[in-house]
C-alpha positions in Angstrom: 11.8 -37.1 30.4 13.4 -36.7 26.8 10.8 -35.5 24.2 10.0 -38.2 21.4 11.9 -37.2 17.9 9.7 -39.4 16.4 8.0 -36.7 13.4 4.3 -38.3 13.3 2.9 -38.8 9.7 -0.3 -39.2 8.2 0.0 -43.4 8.8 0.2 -42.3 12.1 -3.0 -40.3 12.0 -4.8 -43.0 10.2 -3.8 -46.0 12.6 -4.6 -44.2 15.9 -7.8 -43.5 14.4 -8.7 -46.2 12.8 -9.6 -45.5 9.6 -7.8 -45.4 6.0 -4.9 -43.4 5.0 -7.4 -41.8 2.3 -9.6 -40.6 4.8 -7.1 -38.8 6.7 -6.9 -37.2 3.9 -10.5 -36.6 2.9 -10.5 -35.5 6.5 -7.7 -32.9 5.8 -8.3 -31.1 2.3 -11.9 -31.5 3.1 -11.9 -33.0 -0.8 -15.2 -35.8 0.5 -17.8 -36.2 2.5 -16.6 -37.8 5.9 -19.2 -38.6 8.8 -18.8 -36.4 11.8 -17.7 -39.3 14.2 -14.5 -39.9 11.5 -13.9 -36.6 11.4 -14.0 -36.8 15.0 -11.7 -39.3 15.5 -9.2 -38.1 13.2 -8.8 -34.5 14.1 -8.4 -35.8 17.7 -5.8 -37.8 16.3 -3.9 -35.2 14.5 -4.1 -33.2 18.0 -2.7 -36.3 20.0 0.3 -36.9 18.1 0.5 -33.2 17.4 0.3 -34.1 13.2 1.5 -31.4 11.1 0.6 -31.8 7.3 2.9 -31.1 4.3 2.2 -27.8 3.2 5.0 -28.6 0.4 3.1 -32.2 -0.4 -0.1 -30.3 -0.8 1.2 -27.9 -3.4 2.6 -30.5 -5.4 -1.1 -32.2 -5.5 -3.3 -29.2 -5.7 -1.1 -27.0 -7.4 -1.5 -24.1 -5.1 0.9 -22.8 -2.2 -1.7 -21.2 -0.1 0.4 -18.3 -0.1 0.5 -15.1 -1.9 3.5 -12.6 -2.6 3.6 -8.5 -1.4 5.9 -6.4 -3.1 6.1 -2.6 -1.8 8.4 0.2 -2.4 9.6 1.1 0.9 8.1 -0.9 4.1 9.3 2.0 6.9 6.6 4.1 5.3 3.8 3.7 7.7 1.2 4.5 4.4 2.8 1.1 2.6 3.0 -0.2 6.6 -1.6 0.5 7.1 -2.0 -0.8 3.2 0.2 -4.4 3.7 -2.3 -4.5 6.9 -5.1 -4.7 4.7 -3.9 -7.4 2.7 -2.6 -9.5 5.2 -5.6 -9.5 7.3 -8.1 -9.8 4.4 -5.5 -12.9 3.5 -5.2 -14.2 6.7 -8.8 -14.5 7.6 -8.8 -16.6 3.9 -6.5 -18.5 4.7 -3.5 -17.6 3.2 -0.2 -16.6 4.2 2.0 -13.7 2.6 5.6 -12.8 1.7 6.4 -9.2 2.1 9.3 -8.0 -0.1 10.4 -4.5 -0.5 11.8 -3.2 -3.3 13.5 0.2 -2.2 11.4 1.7 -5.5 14.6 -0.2 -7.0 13.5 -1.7 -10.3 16.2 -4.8 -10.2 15.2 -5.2 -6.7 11.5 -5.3 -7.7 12.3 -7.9 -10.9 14.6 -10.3 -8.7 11.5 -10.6 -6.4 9.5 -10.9 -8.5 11.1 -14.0 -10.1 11.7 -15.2 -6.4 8.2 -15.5 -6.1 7.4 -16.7 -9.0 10.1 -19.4 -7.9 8.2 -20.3 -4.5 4.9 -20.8 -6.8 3.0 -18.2 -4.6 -0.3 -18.3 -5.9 -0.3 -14.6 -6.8 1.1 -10.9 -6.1 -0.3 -7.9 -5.1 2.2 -5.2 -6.3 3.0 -1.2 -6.0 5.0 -0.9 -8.7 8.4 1.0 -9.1 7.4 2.5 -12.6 6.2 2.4 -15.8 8.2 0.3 -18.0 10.7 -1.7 -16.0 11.6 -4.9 -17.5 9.9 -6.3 -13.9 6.5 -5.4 -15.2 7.5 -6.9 -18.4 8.7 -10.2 -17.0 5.8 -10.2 -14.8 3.1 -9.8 -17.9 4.5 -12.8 -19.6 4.3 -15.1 -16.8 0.1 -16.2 -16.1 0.5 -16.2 -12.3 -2.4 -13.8 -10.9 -1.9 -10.1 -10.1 -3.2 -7.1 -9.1 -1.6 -3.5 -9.2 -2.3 -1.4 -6.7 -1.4 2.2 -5.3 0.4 2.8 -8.9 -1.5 3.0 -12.0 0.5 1.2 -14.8 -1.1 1.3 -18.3 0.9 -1.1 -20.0 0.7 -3.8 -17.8 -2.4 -6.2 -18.4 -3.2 -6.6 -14.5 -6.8 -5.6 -12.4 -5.7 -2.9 -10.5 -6.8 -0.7 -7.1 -5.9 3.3 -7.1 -6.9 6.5 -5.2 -8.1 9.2 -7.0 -5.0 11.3 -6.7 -5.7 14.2 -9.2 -8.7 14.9 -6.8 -7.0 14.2 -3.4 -4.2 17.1 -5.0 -7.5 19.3 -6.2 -9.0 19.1 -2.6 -6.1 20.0 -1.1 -5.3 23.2 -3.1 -8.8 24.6 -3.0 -8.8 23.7 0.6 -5.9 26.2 1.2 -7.5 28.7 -2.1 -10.7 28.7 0.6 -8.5 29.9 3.0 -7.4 32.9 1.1 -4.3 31.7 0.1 -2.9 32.5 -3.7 0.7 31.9 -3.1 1.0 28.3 -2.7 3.8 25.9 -2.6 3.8 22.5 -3.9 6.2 19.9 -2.7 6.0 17.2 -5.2 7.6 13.3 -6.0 9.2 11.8 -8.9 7.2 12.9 -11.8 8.1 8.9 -13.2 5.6 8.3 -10.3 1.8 8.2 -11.0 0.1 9.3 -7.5 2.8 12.1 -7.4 2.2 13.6 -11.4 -1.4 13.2 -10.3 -1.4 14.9 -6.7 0.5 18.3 -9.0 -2.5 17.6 -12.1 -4.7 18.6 -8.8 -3.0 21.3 -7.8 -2.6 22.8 -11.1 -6.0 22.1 -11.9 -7.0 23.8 -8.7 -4.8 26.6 -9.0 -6.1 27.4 -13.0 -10.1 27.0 -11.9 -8.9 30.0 -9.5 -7.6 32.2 -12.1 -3.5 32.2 -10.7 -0.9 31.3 -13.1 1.6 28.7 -12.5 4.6 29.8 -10.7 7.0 27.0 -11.3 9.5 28.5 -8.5 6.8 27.3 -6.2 7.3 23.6 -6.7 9.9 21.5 -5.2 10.3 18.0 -6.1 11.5 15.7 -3.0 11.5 11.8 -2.7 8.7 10.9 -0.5 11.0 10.9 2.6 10.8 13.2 5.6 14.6 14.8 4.9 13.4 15.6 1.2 10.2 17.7 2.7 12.5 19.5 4.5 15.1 20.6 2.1 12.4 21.5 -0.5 10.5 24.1 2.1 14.0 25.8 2.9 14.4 26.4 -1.2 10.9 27.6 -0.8 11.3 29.8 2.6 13.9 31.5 1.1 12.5 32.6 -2.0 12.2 36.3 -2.3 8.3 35.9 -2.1 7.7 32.7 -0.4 4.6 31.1 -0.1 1.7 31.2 2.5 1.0 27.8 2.0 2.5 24.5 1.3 0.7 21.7 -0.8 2.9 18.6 0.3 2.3 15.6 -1.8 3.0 12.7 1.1 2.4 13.0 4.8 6.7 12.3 5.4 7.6 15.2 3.9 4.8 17.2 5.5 6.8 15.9 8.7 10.1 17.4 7.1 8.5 20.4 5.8 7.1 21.4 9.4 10.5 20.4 11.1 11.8 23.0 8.8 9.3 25.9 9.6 10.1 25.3 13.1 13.8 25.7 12.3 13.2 28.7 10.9 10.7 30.3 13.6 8.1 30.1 10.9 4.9 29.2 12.6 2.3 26.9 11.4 -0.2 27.4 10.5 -0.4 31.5 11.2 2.9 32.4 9.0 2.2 29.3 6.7 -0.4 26.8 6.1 0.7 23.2 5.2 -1.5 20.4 4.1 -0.2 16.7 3.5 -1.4 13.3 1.7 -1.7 9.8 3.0 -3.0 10.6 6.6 -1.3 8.4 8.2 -1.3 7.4 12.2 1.7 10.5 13.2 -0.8 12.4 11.2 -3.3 13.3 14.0 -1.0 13.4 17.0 2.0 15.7 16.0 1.9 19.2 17.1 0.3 20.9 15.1 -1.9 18.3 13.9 -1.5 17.9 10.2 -4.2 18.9 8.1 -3.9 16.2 5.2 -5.9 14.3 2.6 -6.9 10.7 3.8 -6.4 7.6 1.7 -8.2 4.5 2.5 -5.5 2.8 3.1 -6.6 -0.4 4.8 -9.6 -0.6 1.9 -6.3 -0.1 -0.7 -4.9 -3.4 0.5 -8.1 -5.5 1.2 -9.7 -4.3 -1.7 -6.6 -5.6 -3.4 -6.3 -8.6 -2.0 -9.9 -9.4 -2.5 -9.5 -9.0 -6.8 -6.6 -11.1 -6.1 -8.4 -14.2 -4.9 -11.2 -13.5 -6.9 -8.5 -14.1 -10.2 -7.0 -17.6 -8.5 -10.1 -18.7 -8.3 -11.6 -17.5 -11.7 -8.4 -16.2 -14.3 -11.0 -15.8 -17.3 -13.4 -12.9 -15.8 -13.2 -9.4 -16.6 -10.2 -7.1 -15.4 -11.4 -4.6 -12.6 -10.3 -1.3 -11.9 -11.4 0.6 -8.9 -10.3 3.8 -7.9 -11.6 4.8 -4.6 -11.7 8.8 -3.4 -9.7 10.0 -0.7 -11.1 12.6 1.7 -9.9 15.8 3.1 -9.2 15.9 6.5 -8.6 19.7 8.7 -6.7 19.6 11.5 -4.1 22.3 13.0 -1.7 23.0 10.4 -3.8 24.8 8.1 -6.2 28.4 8.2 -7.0 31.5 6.9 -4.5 33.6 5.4 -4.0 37.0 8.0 -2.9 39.7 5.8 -0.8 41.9 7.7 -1.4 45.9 6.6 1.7 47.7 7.2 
């Protein structure tokens, strides 16, 4: 038997229930008080004749989409991958839906989203932002839809926002290795136009000073956040007259790269060198050696987020918030004491 084409509509709904057209809809937005036995009557209705209601009609009359806009630098990066989690399931469980977009950490990318979505009236954006004074941010300020930074601290940009402490996740990491007897240590850092990466080397610096060693800037590389950066930046430090015995890596990628290099070069981790990462993501735990790294909270990143963000649709005159929350060191395999070999 050929299925009906026949698109039921809300007349529909209303006639095989046998009530009004404006309690359908009372029924539906849930915008009066309707007895249980209408209620009843019409949701079995709307099952019957398999009902769908205009998201596109309801917008027009409430003014909201129900759905929220994501924009991330790079979605393969399983950090960005656990954070969009967050949001989405926080959102989902709200009832919204979400539109992931990924910039490429391309500003023009990130402002012709950005105007996309302002374009599909999502109700509001969570954002990790591409940098500090791209005319995206600009554009964005000027517009009154809701917003919330996260991952990315930016200054200039009248938004709530969520961060990790990054100067202390980069501290921890370089006294973790300085309690391992290490003094020589590497750093393998991102864009400096980035604000978790300039933080993560703050920490290390700072770390590095508290101890007493000078700041040997042969012993930091600057890479891209990618796994082929990490390791390209340990060769240049492997083959340094006086390499290091440890490695300070800024993002848990290039950690990946920079022990794919060691391995290359029949260094081995962690008894010839000691490498610590940032992020702890998944791959983090079940490489071999395990990566000793400094854990965001990256699913409390994104919910967290989200949460500010519905808290502004719903209220757009309360205070701006801005939580940082502390990442945690984590030891695994890839990092220990410093053996000293007497010759």
């Amino acid at each position: 038997m050929a299925r009906s084409s026949h698109i039921s509509t809300i007349r529909d709904v209303a006639e095989k229930a046998g009530v009004s057209v404006t309690t359908v809809s009372h029924v539906i937005n849930k915008t009066r008080f309707v007895s249980e036995d209408l209620v009843k009557r019409v949701d079995d209705a709307i099952r019957e004749l398999n009902y769908q209601p205009s998201g596109l009609a309801r917008s027009l009359r409430t003014k909201a989409s129900g759905s929220l806009g994501v924009i991330i630098p790079d979605n393969t990066n399983p950090f960005f991958a656990e954070v969009v989690r967050g949001i989405e399931d926080y959102c989902y469980k709200q009832g919204y839906s979400v539109f992931l977009c990924n910039s490429d950490g391309d500003p023009d990318k990130e402002y012709n989203y950005i105007k996309l979505l302002r374009e599909k009236g999502v109700d509001g954006m969570v954002l990790v932002s591409t940098g500090n004074d791209s005319d995206s941010l600009k554009f964005l300020d000027q517009g009154k839809i809701p917003k919330v930074i996260i991952d990315r601290d930016i200054e200039s940009l009248n938004s709530d926002s969520v961060l990790v402490d990054n100067l202390a996740g980069g501290y921890k990491a370089t006294k973790h290795l300085l309690d391992l007897d290490h003094t020589r240590i590497g750093c393998i850092t991102g864009s400096s136009q980035i604000t978790p990466s300039a933080q993560r080397l703050e920490g290390y610096i700072q770390a590095l000073k508290e101890k007493g060693i000078a700041i040997d800037s042969t012993l930091i590389e600057t890479g891209d956040f990618k796994s082929q950066s990490g390791g390209d930046c340990l060769m240049r430090l492997m083959n340094q007259p006086e390499p290091p015995t440890a490695v300070f890596v800024c993002n848990d990628l290039m950690a990946f790269g920079a022990l794919a290099a060691a391995r290359q070069l029949e260094i081995h981790v962690p008894d010839q060198l000691s490498i610590v990462g940032f992020d702890d993501i998944a791959m983090a735990s079940m490489i071999i050696p395990s990566l000793s790294t400094i854990a965001q909270p990256k699913r409390e990143l994104g919910e967290t987020g989200a949460t500010l963000l519905l808290q502004r649709i719903k209220d757009k005159d309360t205070a701006q918030s801005r939580i940082v929350l502390e990442p945690l060191l984590v030891v695994r395999e890839s990092s220990a004491q410093l053996v000293v070999n007497d010759k």
